[in-house]
C-alpha positions as CSV (number, residue, x, y, z in Angstrom):
1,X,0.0,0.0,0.0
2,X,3.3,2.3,0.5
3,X,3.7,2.0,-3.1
4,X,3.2,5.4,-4.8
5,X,1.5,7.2,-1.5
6,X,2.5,10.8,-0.7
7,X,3.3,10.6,3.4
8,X,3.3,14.0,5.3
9,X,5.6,13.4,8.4
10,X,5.7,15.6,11.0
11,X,8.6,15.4,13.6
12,X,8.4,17.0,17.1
13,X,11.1,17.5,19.8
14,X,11.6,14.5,21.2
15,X,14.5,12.4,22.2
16,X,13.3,9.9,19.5
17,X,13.4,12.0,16.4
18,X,17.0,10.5,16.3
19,X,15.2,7.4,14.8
20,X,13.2,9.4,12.2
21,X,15.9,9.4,9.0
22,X,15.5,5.2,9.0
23,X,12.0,5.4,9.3
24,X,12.3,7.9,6.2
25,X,14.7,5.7,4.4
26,X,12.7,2.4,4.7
27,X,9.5,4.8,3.6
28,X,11.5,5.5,0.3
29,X,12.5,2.0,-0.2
30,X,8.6,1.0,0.0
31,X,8.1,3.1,-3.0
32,X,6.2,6.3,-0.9
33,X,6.4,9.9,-1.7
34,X,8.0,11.7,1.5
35,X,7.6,15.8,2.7
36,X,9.2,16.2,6.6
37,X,7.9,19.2,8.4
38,X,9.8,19.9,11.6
39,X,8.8,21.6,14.8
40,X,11.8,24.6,15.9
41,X,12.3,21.9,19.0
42,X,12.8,19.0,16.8
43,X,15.3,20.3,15.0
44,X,17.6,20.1,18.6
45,X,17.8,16.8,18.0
46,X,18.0,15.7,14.2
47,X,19.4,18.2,11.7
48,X,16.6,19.4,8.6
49,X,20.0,18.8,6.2
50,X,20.2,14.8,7.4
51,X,16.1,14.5,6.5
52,X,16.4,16.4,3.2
53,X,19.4,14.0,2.0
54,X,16.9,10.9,2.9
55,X,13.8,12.0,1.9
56,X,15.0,14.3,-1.7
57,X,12.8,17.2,-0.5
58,X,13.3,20.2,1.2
59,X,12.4,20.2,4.5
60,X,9.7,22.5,5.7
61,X,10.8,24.2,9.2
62,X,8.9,27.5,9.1
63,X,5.4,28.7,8.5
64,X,7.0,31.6,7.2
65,X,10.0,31.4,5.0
66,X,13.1,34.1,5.2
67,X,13.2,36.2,1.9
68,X,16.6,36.4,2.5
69,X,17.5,32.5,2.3
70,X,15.4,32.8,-0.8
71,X,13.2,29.9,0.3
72,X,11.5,27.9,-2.7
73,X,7.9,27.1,-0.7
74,X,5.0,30.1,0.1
75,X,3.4,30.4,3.2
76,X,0.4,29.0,2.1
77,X,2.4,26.2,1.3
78,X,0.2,24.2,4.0
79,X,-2.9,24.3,1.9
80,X,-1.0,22.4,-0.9
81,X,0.8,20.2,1.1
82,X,-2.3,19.5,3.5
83,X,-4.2,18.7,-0.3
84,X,-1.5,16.6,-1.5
85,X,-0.8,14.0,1.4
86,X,-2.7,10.5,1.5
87,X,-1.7,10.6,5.1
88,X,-0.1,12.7,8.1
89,X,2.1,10.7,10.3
90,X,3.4,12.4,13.5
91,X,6.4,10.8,15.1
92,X,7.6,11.6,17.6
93,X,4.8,12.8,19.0
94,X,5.3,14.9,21.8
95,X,2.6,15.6,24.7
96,X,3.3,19.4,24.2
97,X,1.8,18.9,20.5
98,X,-0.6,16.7,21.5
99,X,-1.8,18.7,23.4
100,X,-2.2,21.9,20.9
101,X,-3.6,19.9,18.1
102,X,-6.2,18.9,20.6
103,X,-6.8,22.0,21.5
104,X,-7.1,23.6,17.6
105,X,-3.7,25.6,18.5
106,X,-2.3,26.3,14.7
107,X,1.3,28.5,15.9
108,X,3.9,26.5,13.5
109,X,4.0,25.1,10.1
110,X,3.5,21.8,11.7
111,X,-0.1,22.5,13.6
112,X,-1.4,24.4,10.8
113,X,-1.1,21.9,8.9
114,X,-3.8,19.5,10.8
115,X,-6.2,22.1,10.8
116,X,-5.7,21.8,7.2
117,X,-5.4,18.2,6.3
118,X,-8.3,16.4,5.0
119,X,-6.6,13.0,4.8
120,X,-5.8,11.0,7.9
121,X,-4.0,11.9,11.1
122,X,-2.1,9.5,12.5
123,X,0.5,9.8,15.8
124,X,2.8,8.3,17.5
125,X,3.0,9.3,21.3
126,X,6.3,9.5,22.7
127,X,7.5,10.7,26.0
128,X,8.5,9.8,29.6
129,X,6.6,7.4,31.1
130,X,4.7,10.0,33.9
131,X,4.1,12.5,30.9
132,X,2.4,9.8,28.9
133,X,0.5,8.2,32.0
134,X,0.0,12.1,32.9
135,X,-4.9,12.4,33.0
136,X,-4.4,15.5,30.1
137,X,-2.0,13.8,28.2
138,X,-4.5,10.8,28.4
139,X,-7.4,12.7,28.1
140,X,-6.1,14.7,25.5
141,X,-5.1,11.3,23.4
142,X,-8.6,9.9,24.1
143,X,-9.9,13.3,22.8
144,X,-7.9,12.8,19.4
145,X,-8.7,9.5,18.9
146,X,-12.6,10.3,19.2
147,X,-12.5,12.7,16.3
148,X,-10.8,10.0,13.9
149,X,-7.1,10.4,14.9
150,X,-5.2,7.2,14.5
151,X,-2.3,6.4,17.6
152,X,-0.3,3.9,17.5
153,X,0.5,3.1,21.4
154,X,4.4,3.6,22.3
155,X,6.7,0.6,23.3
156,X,7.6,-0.3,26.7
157,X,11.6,-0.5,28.2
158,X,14.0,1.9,28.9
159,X,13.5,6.0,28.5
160,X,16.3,8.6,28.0
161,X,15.7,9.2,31.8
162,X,16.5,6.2,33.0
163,X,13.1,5.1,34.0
164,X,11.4,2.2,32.0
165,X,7.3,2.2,31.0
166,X,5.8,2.8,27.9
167,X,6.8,5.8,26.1
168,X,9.5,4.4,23.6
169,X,9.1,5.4,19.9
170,X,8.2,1.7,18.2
171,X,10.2,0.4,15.7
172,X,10.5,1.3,12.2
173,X,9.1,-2.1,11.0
174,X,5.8,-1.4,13.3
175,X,5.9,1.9,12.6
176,X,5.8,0.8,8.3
177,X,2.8,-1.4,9.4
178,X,1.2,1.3,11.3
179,X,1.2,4.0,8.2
180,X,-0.2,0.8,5.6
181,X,-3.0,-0.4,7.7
182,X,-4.1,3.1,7.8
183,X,-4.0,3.4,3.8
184,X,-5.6,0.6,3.9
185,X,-8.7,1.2,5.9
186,X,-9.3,4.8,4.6
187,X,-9.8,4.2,0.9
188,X,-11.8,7.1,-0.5
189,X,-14.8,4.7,-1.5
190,X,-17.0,7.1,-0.5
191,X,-16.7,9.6,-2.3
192,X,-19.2,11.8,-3.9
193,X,-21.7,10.0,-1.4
194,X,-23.4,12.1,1.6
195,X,-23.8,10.0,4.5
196,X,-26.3,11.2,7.2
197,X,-25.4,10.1,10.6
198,X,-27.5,10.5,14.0
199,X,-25.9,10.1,17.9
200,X,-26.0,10.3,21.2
201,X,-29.3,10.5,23.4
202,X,-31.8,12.7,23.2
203,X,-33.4,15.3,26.5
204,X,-37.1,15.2,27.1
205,X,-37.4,18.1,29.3
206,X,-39.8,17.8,32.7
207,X,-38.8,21.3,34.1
208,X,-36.1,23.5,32.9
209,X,-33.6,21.8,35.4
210,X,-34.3,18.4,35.1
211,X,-35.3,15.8,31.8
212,X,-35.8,12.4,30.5
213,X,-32.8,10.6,28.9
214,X,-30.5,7.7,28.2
215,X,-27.2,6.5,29.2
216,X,-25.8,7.0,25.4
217,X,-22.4,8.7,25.2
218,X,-22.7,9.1,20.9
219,X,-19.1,8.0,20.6
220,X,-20.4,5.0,17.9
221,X,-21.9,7.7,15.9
222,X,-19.3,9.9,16.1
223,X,-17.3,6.9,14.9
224,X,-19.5,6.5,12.1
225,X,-19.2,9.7,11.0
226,X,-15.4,10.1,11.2
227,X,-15.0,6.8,9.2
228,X,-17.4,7.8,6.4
229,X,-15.6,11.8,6.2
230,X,-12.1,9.6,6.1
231,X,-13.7,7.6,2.9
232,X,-14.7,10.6,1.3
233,X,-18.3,11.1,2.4
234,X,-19.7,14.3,2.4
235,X,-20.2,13.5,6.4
236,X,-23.2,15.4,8.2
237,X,-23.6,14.3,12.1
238,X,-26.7,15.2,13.9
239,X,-25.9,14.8,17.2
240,X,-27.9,15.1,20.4
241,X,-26.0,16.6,24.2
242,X,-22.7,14.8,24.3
243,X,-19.1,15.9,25.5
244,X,-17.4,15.1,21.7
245,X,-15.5,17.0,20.1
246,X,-16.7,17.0,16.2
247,X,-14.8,14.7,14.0
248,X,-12.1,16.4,11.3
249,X,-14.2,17.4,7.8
250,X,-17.9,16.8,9.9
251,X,-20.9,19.4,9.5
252,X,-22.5,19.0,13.0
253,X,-25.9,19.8,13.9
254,X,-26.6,20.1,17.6
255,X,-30.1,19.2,18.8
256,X,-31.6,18.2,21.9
257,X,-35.0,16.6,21.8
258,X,-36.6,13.8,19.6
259,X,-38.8,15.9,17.7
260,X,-35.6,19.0,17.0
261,X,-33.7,15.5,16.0
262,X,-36.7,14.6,13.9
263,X,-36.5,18.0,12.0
264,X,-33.3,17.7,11.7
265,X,-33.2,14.4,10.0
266,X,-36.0,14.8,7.6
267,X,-34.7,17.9,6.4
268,X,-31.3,16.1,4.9
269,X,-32.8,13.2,4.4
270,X,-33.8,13.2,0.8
271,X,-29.9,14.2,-0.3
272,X,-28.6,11.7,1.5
273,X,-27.1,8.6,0.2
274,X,-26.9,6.3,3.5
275,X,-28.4,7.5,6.6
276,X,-26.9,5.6,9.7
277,X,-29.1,6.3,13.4
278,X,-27.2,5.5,15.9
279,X,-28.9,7.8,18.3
280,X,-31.0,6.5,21.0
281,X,-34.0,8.5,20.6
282,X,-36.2,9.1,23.9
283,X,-39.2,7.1,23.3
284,X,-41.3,9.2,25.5
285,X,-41.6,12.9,26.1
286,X,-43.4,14.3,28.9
287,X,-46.7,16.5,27.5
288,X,-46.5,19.6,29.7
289,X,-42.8,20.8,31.0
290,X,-43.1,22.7,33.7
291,X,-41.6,25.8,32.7
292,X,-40.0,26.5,36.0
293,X,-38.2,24.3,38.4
294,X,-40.3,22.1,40.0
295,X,-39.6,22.2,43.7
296,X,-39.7,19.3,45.6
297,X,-42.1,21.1,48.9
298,X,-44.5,22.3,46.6
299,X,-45.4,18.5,46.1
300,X,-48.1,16.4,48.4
301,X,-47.0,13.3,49.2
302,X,-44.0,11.2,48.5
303,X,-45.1,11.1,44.7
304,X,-44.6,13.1,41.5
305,X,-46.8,12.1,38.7
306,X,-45.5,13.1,35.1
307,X,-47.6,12.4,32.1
308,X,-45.8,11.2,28.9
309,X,-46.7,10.6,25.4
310,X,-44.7,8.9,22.6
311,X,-42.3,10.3,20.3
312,X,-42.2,9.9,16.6
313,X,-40.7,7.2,15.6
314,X,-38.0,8.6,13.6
315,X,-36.5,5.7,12.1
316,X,-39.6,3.7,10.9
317,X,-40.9,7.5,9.3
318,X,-37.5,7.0,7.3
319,X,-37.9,3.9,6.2
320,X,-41.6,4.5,4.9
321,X,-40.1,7.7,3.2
322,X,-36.5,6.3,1.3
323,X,-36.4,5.8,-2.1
324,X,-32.4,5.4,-3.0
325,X,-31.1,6.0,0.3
326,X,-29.7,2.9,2.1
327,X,-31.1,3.5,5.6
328,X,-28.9,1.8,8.9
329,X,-30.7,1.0,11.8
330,X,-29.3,0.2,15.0
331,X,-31.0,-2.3,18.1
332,X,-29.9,-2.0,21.9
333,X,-31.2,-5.4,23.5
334,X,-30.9,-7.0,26.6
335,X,-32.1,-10.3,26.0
336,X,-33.7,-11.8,22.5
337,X,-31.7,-9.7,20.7
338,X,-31.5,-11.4,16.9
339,X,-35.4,-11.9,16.8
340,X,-36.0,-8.2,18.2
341,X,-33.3,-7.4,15.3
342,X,-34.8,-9.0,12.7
343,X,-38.4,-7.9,13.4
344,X,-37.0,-4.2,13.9
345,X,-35.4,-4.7,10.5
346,X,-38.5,-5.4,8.6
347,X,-41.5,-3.9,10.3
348,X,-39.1,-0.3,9.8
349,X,-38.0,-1.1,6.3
350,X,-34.2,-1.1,6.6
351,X,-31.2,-2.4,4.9
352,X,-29.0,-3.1,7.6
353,X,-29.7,-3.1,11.2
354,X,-26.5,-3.4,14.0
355,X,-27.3,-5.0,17.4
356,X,-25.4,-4.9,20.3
357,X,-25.9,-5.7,23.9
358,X,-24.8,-3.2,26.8
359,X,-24.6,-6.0,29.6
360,X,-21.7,-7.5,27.2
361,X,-18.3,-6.5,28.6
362,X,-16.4,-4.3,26.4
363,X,-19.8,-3.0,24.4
364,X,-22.5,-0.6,24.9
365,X,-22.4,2.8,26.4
366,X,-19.3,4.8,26.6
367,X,-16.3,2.4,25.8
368,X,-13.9,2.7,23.2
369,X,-15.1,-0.8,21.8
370,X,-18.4,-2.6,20.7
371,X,-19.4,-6.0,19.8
372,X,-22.2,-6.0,17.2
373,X,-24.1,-7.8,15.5
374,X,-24.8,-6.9,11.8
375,X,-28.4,-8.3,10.1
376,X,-29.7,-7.9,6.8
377,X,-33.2,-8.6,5.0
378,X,-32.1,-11.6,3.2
379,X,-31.6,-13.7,7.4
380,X,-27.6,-13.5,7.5
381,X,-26.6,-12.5,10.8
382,X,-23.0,-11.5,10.9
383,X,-21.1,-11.4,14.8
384,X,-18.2,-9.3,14.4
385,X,-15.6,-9.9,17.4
386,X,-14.7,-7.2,20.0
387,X,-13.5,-4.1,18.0
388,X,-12.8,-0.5,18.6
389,X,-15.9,1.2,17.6
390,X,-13.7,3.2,15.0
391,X,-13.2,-0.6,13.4
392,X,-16.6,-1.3,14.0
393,X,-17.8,1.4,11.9
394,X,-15.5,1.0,9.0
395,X,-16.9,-2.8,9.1
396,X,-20.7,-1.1,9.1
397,X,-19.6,1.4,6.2
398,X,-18.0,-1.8,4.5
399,X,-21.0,-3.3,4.2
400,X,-23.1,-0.3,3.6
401,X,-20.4,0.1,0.3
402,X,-21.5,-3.3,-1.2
403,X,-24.9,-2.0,-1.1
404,X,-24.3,1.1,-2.6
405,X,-22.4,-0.7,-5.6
406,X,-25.3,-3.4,-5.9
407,X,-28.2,-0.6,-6.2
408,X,-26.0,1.1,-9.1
């Protein structure tokens, strides 16, 4: 997959850029096209001359080039590069620019870049062991990763300071296997398609303090959504309340009730191509929220009685509605879970519908991973193993693309 692939690496200052020219070399020998751009602190530890000789390209230090050294590239120089590369590979990556890319800082060359790139981002965290153990720097990995950010975890054994832990730069071999797994799961299938996602929960208000709701943390959907923008979707993500940061090259529309997610929806629907609801939609709402706090002493008795009535049905109104659209439903069950599938999947018209259960281990509501179930009208009922829910929803889109190519 190296083969012919333009490979945007980006080198921070870290003890282990002293490994980057051999991971530049064996990148050359595989055939790929190689730019290095190099953080001000990087260049304390590997010199720009040593990376140009390996990779046959000037190396890109500044965002602003001196006149006087008469450099050849503009400063808009990370538009084209950011349009050119199949891939962006950070390594080392240290938790300092973590921590601004994160954070949408764009100060160097290097950061600008990412806020540029519309092909993957992929890192490598390297650092001492109580910097990469360090909550932010965790948090702040977890954060990347949720937006469609691949990292590739560091090695374990000795640091520069003497301690040992993970935090070693992995070696060029993994590092190779890394960057072609990547460019192998991100092939732009998808593109001139507009995939319509939905996630999270939804808020059924009873007062303005307090409202009805669900346990969902939308990080499957947001999956979705970053997978489908990394194959070339037009990617639009309706999400309801959730603490996720939007997904690189995502419209997002923020709603908070069923029936604001029901507008929403139908109003994209019919220029959509594949519309994937992952949301967990409230199935009731209550009929009058009180429209000031209810407080608990103004109450007789030991009882507060709300009265609800059901919410549209959002996905079985799509399913009566599509015409080319390949609709993607999904099924939380506790117990029965293929026959509630598969009578979901044909009383609401779908072409796929995922199940997964939340009392599994390692599924359901906010974890990294999922275990699903995928069904489709014709009886097959797929069990994927354990995956990260990024994987799983490359495997959903997967299937969602032999669809697309059958209905042409």
């Amino acid at each position: 997959m190296l083969a012919g692939k333009k490979i945007l690496l980006g080198i921070t200052g870290g003890i282990a850029a002293y490994k980057t020219p051999l991971l530049i070399r064996e990148l050359i020998k595989a055939g790929a096209e190689v730019q290095v751009v190099m953080s001000r602190a990087a260049q304390q530890f590997v010199t720009p001359l040593t990376l140009a000789t390996l990779s046959r390209r000037e190396v890109i230090t500044e965002m602003f080039p001196d006149a006087s050294a008469n450099a050849s590239h503009r400063w808009t120089q990370h538009i084209d590069l950011a349009l050119w590369a199949d891939v962006m590979f950070i390594a080392p990556a240290t938790a300092h620019t973590i921590a601004k890319i994160t954070h949408g800082f764009a100060d160097d060359m290097l950061t600008t870049l990412v806020l540029a790139l519309r092909c993957p981002l992929a890192l490598a965290p390297t650092m001492d062991v109580d910097m990469f153990l360090n909550r932010t720097t965790q948090m702040n990995i977890d954060a990347l990763k949720g937006t469609g950010c691949f990292v590739i975890d560091p090695d374990e054994g000795e640091l520069a300071s003497g301690l040992a832990g993970p935090g070693r730069l992995p070696e060029t071999d993994k590092l190779l296997a890394f960057i072609d797994d990547i460019l192998e799961k991100v092939h732009q299938d998808l593109t001139g398609k507009h995939v319509l996602v939905t996630a999270g929960p939804t808020q059924e208000p009873i007062d303005p303090v307090r409202y009805i709701g669900n346990r969902s943390s939308g990080k499957m959907g947001f999956a979705v959504a970053a997978a489908a923008s990394l194959r070339g979707a037009q990617a639009t993500l309706i999400s309801g309340p959730v603490a996720l940061k939007t997904p690189r090259n995502v419209h997002r529309i923020d709603v908070r009730t069923a029936r604001e997610m029901q507008a929403a929806t139908l109003a994209r629907f019919e220029k959509a191509d594949v519309v994937i609801m992952t949301a967990a939609v409230a199935d009731y709402a209550v009929v009058n929220p009180a429209h000031e706090k209810i407080k608990r002493e103004q109450q007789s008795g030991n009882e507060l009685t709300l009265t609800l009535t059901k919410n549209p049905d959002i996905l079985k109104s799509l399913g009566e509605k599509k015409t080319h659209q390949i609709l993607v439903g999904f099924a939380l069950e506790t117990h029965n879970g293929v026959a509630y599938a598969q009578e979901k999947l044909q009383r609401k018209n779908l072409d796929v519908i995922v199940l997964n259960n939340p009392n599994e281990e390692g599924a359901g509501f906010n974890t990294d991973t999922n275990i699903v179930s995928i069904l489709t009208p014709d009886g097959k009922v797929e069990q994927l193993p354990r995956k990260s829910k990024f994987d799983v929803a490359n495997m959903i889109l997967d299937r969602v693309k032999m669809k697309l190519t059958w209905s042409v």
